[in-house]
mmCIF file of the C-alpha atoms, coordinates in Angstrom:
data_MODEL
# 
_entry.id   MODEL 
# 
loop_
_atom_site.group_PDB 
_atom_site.id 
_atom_site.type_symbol 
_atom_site.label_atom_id 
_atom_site.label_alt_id 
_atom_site.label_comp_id 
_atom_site.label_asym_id 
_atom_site.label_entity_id 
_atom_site.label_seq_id 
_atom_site.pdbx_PDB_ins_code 
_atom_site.Cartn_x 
_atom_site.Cartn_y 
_atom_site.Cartn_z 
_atom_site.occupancy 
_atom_site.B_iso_or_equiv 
_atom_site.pdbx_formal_charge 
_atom_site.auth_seq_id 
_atom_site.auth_comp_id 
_atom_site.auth_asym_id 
_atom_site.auth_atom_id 
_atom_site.pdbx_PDB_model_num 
ATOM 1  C CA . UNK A 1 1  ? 106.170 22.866 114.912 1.00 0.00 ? 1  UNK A CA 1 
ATOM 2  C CA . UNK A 1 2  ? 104.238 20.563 112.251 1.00 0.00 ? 2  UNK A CA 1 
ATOM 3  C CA . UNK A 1 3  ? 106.724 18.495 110.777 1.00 0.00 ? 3  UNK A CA 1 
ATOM 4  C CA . UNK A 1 4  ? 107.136 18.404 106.980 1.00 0.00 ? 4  UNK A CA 1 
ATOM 5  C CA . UNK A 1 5  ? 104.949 16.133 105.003 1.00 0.00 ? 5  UNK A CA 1 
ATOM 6  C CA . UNK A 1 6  ? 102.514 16.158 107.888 1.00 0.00 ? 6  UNK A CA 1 
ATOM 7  C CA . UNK A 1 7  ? 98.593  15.289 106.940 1.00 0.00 ? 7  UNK A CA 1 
ATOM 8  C CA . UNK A 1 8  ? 96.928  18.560 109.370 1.00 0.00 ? 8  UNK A CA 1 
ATOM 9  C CA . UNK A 1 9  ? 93.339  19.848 109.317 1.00 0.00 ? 9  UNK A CA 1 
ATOM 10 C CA . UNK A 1 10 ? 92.251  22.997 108.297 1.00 0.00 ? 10 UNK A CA 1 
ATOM 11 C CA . UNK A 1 11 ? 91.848  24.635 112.001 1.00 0.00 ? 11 UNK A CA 1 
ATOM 12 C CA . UNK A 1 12 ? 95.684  23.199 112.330 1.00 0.00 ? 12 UNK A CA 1 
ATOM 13 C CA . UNK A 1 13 ? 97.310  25.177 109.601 1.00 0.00 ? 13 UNK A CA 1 
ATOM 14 C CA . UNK A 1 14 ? 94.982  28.396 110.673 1.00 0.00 ? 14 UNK A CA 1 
ATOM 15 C CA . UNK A 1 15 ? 96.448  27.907 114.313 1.00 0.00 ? 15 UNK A CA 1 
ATOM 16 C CA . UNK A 1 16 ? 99.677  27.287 113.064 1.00 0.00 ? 16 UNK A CA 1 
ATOM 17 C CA . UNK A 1 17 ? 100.156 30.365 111.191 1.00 0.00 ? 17 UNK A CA 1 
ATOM 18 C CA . UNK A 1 18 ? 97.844  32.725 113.308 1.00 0.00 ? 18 UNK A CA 1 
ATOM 19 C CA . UNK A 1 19 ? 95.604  33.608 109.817 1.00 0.00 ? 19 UNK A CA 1 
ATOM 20 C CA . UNK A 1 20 ? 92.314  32.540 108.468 1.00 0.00 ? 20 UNK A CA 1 
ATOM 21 C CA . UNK A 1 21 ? 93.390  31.013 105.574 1.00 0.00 ? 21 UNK A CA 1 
ATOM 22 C CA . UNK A 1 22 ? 91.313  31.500 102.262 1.00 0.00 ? 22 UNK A CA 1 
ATOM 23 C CA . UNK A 1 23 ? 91.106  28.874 99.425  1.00 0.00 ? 23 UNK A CA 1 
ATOM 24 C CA . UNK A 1 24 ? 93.330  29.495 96.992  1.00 0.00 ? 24 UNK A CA 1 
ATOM 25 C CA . UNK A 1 25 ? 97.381  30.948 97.110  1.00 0.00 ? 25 UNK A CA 1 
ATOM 26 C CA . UNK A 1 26 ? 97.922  32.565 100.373 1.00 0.00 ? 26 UNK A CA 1 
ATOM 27 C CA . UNK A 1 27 ? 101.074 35.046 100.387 1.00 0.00 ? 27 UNK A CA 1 
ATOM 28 C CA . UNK A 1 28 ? 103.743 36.415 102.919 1.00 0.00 ? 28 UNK A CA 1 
ATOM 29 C CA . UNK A 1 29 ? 101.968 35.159 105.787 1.00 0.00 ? 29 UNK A CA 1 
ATOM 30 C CA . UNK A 1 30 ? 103.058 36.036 109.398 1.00 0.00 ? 30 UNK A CA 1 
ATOM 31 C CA . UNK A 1 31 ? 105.431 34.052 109.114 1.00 0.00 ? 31 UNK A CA 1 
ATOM 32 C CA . UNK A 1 32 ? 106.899 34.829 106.077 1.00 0.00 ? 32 UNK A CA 1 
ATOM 33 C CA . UNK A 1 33 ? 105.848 31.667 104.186 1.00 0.00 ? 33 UNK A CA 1 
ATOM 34 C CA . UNK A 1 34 ? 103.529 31.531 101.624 1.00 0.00 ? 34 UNK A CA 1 
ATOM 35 C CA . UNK A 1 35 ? 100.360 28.831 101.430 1.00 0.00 ? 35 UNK A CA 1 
ATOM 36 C CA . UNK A 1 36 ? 99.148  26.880 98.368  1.00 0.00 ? 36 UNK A CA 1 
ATOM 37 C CA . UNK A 1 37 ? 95.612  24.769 99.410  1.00 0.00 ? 37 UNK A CA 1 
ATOM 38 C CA . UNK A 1 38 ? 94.788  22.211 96.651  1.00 0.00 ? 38 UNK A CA 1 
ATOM 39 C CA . UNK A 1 39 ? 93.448  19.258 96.139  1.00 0.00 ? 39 UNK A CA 1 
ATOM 40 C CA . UNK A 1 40 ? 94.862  16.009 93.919  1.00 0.00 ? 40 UNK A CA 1 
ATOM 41 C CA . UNK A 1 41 ? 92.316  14.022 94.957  1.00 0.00 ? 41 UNK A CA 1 
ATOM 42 C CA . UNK A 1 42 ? 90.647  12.018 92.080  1.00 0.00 ? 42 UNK A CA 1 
ATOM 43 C CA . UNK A 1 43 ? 87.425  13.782 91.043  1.00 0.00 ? 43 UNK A CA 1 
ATOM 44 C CA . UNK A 1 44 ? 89.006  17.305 91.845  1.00 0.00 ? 44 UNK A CA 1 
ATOM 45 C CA . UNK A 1 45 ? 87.812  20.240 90.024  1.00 0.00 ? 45 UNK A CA 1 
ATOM 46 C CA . UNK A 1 46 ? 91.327  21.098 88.682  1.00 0.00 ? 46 UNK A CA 1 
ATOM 47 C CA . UNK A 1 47 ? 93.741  19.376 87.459  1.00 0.00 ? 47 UNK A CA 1 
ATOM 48 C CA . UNK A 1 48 ? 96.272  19.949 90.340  1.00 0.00 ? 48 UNK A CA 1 
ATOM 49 C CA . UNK A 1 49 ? 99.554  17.735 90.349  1.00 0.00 ? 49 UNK A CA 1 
ATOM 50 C CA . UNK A 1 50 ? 102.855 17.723 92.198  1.00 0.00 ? 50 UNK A CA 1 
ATOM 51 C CA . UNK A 1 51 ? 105.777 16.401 89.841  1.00 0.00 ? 51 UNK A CA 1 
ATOM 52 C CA . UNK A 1 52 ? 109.535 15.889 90.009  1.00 0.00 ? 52 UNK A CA 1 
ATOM 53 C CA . UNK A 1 53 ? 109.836 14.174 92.840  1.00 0.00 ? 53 UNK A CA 1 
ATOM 54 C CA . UNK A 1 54 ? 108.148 16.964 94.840  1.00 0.00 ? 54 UNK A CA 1 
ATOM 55 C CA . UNK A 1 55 ? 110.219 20.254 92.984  1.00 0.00 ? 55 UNK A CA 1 
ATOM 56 C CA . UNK A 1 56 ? 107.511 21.159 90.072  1.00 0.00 ? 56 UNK A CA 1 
ATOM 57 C CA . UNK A 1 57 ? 103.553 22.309 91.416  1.00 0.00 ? 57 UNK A CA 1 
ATOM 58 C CA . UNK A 1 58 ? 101.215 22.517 88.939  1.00 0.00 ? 58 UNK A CA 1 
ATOM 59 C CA . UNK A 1 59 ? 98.153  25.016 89.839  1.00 0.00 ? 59 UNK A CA 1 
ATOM 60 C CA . UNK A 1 60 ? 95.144  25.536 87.677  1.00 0.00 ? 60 UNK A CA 1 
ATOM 61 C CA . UNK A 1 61 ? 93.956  28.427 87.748  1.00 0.00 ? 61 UNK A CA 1 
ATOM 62 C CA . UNK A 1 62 ? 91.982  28.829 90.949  1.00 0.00 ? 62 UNK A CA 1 
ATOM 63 C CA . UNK A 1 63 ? 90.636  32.148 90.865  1.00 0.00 ? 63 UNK A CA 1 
ATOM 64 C CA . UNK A 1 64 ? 88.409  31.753 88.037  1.00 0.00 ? 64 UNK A CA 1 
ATOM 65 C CA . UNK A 1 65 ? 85.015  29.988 88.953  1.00 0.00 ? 65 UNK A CA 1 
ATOM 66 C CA . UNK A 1 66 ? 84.722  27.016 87.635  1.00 0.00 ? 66 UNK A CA 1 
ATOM 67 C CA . UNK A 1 67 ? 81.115  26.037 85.435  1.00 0.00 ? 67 UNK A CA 1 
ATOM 68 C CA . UNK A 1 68 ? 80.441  23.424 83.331  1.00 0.00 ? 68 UNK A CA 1 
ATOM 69 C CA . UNK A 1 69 ? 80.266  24.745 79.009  1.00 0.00 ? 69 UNK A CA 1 
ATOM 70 C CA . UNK A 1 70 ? 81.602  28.095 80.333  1.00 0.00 ? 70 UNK A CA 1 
ATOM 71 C CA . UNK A 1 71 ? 85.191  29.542 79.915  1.00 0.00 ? 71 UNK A CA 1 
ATOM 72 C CA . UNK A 1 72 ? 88.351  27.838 81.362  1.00 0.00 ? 72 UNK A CA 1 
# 
């Protein structure tokens, strides 16, 4: 079991939860849980943020691509 807070690679949280996991919101995995992959590196696409000590995610809007002058 990965313990919480854990930095894992991508091929670790596949094996971990026996999926291929896509980008994006992954839900009701095999094991019940559901996956968020995001990035709040600086220079990220979205504007991605954890708050609240951890309780609040904020999640752009992922599914929509993403091109410079073009909608948001």
């Amino acid at each position: 079991m990965i313990e919480s807070g854990s930095i894992i690679s991508y091929l670790e949280m596949c094996a971990e939860e026996n999926v291929n996991l896509q980008r994006g919101m992954n839900y009701k995995l095999n094991s019940g849980f559901s996956i968020i992959l995001m990035s709040v590196r600086p220079g990220a696409p979205y504007a991605d943020r954890i708050e609240d000590e951890g309780k609040t995610l904020i999640y752009e809007g992922h599914d929509i691509a993403f091109k410079q002058g073009g909608p948001h």
